[in-house]
PAFIVO-796438 format. One record per residue (C-alpha): residue number from 1; x, y, z. Coordinates in steps of 0.2 Angstrom, whole numbers, plus 5000, padded with zeros to 4 digits. Layout:
BEGIN
R:num:u:v:w
R:NUM:X:Y:Z $
...
This chain:
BEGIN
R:num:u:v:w
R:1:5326:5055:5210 $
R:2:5311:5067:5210 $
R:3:5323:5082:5198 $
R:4:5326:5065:5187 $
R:5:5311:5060:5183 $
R:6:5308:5079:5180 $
R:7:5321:5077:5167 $
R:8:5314:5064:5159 $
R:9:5298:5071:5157 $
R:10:5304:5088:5149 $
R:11:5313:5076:5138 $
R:12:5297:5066:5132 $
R:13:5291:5083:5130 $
R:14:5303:5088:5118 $
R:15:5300:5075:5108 $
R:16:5280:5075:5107 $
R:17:5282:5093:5099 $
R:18:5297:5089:5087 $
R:19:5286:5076:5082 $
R:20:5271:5087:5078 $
R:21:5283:5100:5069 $
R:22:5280:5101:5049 $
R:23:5291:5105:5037 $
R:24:5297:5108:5021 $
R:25:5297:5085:5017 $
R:26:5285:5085:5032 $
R:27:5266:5089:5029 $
R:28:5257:5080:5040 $
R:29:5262:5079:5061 $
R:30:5264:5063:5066 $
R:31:5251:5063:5083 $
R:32:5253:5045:5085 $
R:33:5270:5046:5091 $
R:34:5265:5062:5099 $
R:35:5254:5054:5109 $
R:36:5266:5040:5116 $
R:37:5279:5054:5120 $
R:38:5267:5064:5129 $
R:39:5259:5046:5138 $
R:40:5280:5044:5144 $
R:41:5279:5062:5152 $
R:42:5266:5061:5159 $
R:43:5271:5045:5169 $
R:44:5289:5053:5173 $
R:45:5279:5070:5180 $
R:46:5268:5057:5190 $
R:47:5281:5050:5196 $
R:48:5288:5062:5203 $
R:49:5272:5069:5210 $
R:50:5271:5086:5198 $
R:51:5254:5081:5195 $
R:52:5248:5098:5185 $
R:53:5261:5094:5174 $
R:54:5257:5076:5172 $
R:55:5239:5082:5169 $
R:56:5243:5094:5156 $
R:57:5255:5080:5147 $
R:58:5238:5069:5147 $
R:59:5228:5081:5139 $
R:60:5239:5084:5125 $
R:61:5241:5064:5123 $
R:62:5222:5064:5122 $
R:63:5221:5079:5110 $
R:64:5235:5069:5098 $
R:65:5224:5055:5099 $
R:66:5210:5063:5096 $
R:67:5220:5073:5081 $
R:68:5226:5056:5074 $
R:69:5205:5048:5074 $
R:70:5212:5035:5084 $
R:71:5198:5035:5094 $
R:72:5202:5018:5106 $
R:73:5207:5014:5123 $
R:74:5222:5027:5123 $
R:75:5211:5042:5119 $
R:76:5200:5039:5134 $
R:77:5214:5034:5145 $
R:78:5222:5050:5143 $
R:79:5209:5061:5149 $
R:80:5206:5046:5165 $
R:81:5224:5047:5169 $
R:82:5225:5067:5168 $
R:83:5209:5063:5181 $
R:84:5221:5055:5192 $
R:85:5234:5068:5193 $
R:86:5222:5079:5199 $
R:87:5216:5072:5217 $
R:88:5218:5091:5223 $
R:89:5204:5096:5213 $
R:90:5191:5080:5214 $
R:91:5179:5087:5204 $
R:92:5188:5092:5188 $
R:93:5196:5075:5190 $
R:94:5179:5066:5189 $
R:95:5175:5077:5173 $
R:96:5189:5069:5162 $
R:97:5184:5053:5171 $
R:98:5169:5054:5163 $
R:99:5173:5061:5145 $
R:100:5186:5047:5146 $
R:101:5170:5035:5148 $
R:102:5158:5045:5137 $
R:103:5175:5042:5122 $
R:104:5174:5021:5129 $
R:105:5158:5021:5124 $
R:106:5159:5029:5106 $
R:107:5171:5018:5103 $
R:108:5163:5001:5110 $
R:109:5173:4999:5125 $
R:110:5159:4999:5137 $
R:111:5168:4989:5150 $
R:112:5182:5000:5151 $
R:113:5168:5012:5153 $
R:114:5159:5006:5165 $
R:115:5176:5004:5175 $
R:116:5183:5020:5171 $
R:117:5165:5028:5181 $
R:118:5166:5015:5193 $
R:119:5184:5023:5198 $
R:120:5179:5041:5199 $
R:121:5162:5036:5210 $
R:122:5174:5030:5221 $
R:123:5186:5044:5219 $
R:124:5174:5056:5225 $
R:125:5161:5047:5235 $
R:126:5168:5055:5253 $
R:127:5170:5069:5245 $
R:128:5152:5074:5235 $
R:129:5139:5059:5239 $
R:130:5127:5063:5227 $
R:131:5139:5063:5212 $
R:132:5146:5048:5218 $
R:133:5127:5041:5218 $
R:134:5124:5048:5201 $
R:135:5142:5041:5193 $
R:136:5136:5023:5199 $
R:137:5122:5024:5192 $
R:138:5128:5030:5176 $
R:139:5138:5013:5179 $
R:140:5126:5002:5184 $
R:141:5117:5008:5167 $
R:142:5129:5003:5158 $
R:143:5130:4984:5162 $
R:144:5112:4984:5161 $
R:145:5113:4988:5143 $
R:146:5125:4975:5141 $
R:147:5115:4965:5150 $
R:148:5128:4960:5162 $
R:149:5117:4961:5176 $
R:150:5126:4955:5191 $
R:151:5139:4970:5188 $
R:152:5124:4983:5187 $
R:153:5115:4975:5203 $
R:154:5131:4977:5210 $
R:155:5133:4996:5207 $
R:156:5114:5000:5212 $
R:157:5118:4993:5230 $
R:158:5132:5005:5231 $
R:159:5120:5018:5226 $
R:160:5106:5010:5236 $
R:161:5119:5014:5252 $
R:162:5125:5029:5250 $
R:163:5108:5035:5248 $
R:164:5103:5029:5265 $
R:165:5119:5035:5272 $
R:166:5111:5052:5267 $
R:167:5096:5049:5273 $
R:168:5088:5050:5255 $
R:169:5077:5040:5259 $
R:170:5063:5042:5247 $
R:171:5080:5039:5231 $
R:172:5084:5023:5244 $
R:173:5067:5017:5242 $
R:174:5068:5015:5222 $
R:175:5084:5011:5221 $
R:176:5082:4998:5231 $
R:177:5066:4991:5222 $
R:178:5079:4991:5207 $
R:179:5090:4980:5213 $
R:180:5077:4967:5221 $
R:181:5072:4966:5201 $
R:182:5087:4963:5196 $
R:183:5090:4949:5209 $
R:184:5071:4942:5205 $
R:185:5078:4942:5187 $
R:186:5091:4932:5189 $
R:187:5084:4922:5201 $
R:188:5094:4926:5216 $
R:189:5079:4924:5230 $
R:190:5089:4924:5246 $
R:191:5094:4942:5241 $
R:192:5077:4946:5235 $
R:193:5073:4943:5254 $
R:194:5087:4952:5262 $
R:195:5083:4967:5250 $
R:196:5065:4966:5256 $
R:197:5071:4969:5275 $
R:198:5082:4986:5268 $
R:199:5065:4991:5258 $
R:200:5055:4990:5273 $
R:201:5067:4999:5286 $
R:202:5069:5013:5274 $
R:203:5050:5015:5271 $
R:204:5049:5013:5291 $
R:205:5058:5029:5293 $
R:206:5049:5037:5280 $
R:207:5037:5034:5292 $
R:208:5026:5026:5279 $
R:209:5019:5010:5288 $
R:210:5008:5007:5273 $
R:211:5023:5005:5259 $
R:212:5032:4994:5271 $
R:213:5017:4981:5275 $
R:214:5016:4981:5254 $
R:215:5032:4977:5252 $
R:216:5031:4962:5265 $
R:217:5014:4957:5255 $
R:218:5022:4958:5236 $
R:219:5035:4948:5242 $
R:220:5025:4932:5247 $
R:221:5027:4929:5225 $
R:222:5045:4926:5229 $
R:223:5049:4909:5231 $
R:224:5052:4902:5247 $
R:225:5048:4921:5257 $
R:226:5032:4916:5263 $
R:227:5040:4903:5277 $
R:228:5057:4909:5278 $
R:229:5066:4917:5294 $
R:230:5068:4935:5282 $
R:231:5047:4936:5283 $
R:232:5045:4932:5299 $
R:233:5056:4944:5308 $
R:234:5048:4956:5295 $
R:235:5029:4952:5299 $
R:236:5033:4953:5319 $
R:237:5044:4968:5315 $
R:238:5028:4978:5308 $
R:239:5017:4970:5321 $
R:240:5028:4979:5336 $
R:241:5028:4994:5326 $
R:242:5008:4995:5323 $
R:243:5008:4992:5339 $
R:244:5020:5004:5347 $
R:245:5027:4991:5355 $
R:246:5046:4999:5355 $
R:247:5052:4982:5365 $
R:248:5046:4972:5352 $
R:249:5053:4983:5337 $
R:250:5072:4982:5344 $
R:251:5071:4962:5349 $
R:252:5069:4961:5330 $
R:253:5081:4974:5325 $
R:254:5095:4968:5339 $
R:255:5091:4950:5329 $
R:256:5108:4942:5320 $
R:257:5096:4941:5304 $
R:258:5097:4962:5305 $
R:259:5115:4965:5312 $
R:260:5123:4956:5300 $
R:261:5115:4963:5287 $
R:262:5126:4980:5276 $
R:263:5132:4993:5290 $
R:264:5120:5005:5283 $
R:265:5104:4995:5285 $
R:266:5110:4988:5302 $
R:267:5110:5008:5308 $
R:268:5094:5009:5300 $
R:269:5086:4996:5312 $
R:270:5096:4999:5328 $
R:271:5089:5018:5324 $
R:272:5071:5014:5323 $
R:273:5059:5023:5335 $
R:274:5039:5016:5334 $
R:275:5029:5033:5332 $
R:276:5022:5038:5348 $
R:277:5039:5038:5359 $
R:278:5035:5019:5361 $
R:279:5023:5020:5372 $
R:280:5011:5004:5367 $
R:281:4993:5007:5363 $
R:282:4979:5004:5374 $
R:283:4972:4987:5375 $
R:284:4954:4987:5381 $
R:285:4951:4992:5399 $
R:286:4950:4980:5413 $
R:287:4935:4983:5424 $
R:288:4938:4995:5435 $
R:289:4940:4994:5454 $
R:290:4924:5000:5466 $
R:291:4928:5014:5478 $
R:292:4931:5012:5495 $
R:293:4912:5010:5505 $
R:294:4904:5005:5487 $
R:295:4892:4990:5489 $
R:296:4900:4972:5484 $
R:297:4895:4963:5469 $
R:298:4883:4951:5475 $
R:299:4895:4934:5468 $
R:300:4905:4943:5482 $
R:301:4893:4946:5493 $
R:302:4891:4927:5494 $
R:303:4909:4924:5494 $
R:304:4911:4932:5509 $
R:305:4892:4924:5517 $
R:306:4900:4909:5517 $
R:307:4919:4913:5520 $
R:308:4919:4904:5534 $
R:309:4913:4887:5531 $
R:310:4893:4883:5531 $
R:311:4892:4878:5549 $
């Protein structure tokens, strides 16, 4: 099966450069059917899982598009599918991903952009984190633009997570701020809470008490926070951590309200140590006991005169 398809795509071959031959009655090669018999080899080699020759049959498709200013979907889709054929070398793949989006754009496609970088975050986001973080971004950008802002918010959470999963924390923190815009824009409170609890454990183990208590305070604008069950976990939550109270801290965190929230913020709360080893601070002292032989106070004094009855 495999030595057909390898055939087949030597035969498609054949035919892309017989078609881009010139001649005597022949001026000018014709790249547009170039392009579709290089498209065909490239499918045959993939096929049958020769994939540096199905990448190279992609990139002379894309060159003949190129060649023929035919600059729509296929011209992008040859560098993205070449991309595909190379999952043994991730990063060059994610390079023709994203000249295949950057051609998208050119040429008013930016949905199959945005989709085309979508795919190659997720093709390397095991593999290289922070270009996965970056290619969502780039995604995310691009709805934005076209104000399709339920796709972007989208893309900003996935960034939003793998930063935590890093422990980026200071990236997490605006990223997260992003999308709680976005959801305020649109309108979509209850999110605008739960992205409020994500903002304030991430600030929490930035070990910045201050930038979490602001978030909890800026949030009491959002409609219907101030009241709900999101603000008050969050207000007892920072309560047990000014307080060292580490008892108090996991209650909250243990909560169905954080456990269910995305895997990575659930981590984040079942990981949060109070500063000081959770050892509460010091309420004030209760009087301390007289040593042994020191003279009675005298309400005791005539406690104990009358201990046993007046008579």
């Amino acid at each position: 099966m495999a030595a057909q398809k390898i055939n087949e795509g030597l035969e498609h071959l054949a035919k892309a450069e017989k078609y881009l031959k010139t001649g005597f009655l022949k001026w000018k090669p014709d790249y547009d059917s170039a392009a579709s018999e290089y498209g065909k080899a490239a499918v045959a080699f993939k096929n049958a899982k020769q994939f540096e020759q199905a990448k190279d049959a992609c990139l002379k498709e894309a060159v003949a598009h190129e060649n023929n200013r035919a600059y729509l979907s296929p011209f992008g889709n040859g560098y993205e599918f070449a991309a595909f054929g190379e999952m043994q070398k991730l990063p060059e793949a994610v390079q023709l991903i994203e000249k295949a989006s950057m051609m998208y754009l050119e040429n008013g496609t930016p949905d199959t952009a945005a989709m085309a970088l979508e795919r190659a975050g997720k093709l390397i986001e095991n593999v290289d984190p922070e270009k996965a973080v970056q290619l969502y971004q780039q995604t995310a950008n691009v709805f934005e633009n076209e104000e399709r802002l339920r796709q972007a918010v989208e893309l900003l959470g996935k960034a939003s997570r793998l930063l935590v999963r890093g422990r980026r924390f200071d990236e997490a923190a605006i990223s997260i701020q992003k999308e709680k815009n976005i959801y305020k824009e649109i309108e979509n409170y209850p999110t605008c809470y739960k992205k409020t609890i994500a903002q304030v454990l991430v600030h929490l183990h930035r070990n910045d008490y201050v930038a979490a208590e602001r978030c909890v305070r800026e949030s009491y604008s959002i409609p219907g926070f101030n009241g709900s069950e999101d603000c008050a976990a969050l207000e007892q939550l920072l309560e047990g951590y000014d307080q060292q109270d580490q008892d108090q801290v996991a209650e909250v965190c243990n909560s169905p309200l954080f456990k269910y929230m995305d895997n990575d913020y659930a981590k984040l709360g079942l990981s949060l140590v109070v500063p000081g080893g959770g050892v509460k601070k010091k309420a004030a002292a209760p009087p301390q006991a007289k040593p042994e032989g020191t003279a009675a106070p005298a309400a005791e004094e005539e406690e104990d005169e009358y201990a046993g009855g007046l008579c």
